[in-house]
RODO-2510 file (C-alpha; in nm, 4 decimals, decimal comma):
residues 96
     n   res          X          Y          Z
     1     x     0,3698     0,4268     0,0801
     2     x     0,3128     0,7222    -0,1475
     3     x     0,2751     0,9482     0,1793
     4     x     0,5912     0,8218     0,3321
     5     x     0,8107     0,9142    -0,0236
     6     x     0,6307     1,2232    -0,0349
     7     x     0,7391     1,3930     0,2436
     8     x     1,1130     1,3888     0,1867
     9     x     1,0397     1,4672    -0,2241
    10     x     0,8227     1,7826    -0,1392
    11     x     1,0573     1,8949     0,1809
    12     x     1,3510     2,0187    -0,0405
    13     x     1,1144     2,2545    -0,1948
    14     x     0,9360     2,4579     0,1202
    15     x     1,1717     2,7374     0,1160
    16     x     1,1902     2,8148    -0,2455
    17     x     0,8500     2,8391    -0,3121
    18     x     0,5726     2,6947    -0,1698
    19     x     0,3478     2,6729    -0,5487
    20     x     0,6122     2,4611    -0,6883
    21     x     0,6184     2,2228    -0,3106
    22     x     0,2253     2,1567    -0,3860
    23     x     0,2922     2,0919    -0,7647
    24     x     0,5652     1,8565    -0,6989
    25     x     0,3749     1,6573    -0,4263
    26     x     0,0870     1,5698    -0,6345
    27     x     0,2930     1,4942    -0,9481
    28     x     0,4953     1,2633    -0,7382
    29     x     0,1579     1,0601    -0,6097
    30     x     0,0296     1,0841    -0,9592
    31     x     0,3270     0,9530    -1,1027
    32     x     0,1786     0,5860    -1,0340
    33     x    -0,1050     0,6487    -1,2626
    34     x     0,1439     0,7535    -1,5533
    35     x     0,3583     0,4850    -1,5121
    36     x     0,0161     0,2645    -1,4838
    37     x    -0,0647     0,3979    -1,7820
    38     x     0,2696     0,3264    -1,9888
    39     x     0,2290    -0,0334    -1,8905
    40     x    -0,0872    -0,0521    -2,0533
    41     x     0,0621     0,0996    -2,3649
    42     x     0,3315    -0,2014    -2,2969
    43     x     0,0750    -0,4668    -2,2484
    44     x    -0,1467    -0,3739    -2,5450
    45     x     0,1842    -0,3840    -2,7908
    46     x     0,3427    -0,6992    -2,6304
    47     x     0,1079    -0,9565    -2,4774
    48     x    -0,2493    -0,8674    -2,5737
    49     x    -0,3924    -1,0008    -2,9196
    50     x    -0,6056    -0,7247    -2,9242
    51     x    -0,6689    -0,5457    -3,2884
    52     x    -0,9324    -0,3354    -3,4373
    53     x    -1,0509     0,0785    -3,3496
    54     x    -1,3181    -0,0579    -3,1165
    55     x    -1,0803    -0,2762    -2,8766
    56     x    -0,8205    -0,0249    -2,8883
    57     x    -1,0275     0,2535    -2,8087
    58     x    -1,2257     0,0574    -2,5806
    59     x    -0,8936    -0,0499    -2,4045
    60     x    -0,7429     0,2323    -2,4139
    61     x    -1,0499     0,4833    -2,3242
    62     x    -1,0966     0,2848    -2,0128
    63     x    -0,7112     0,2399    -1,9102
    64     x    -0,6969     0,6607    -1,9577
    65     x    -1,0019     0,6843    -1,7331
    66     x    -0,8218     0,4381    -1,4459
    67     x    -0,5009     0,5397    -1,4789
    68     x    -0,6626     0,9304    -1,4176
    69     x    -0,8861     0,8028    -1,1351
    70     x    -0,5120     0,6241    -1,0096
    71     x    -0,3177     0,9927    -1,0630
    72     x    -0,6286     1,1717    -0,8841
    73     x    -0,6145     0,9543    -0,5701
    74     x    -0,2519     0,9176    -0,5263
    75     x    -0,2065     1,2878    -0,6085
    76     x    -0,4446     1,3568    -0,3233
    77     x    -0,3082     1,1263    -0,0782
    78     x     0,1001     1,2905    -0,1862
    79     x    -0,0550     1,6250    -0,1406
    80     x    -0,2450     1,5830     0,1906
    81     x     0,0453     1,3870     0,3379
    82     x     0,2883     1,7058     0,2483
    83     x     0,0633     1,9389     0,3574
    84     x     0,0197     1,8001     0,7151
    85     x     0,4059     1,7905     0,7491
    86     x     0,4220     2,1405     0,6436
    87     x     0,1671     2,2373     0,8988
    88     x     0,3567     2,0790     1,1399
    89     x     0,7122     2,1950     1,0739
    90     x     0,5171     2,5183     1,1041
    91     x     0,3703     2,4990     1,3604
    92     x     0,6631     2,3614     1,5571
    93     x     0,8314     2,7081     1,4621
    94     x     0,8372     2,9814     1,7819
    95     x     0,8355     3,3442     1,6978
    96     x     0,8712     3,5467     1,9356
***
């Protein structure tokens, strides 16, 4: 799923520049892992009965290091996925 929104996201941006097309592709994979991570900030305010430093640094030490692992993975798979359709419009190109 992120692969398939990534494509049309990052296409707008091949001709302008190509930096800013591989910036935008993994922030819009990672984006899962920062919304992943605002929902914890939800759930700790709203539904847990958490309370103390060591719970909410525990908690929230932990939910940084998933919600990273989450941005990491989904940034890679946005990224990959927008690559390979560059390569391909490129390569579809004929110069003669």
């Amino acid at each position: 799923m992120c692969a398939i929104v990534n494509i049309p996201l990052g296409r707008g941006n091949i001709p302008k520049c190509y930096f800013a097309s591989i910036c935008r592709s993994v922030l819009c994979g990672g984006s899962t892992g920062i919304f992943i991570f605002f929902y914890c900030i939800y759930y700790y305010h709203a539904r847990s009965d958490m309370s103390g430093f060591m719970q909410t640094s525990f908690f929230f030490g932990y939910m940084t290091c998933v919600c990273y692992g989450f941005f990491l993975m989904l940034g890679t798979v946005g990224f990959r996925a927008s690559l390979l359709f560059v390569r391909h419009i490129y390569r579809s190109i004929k110069c003669e």
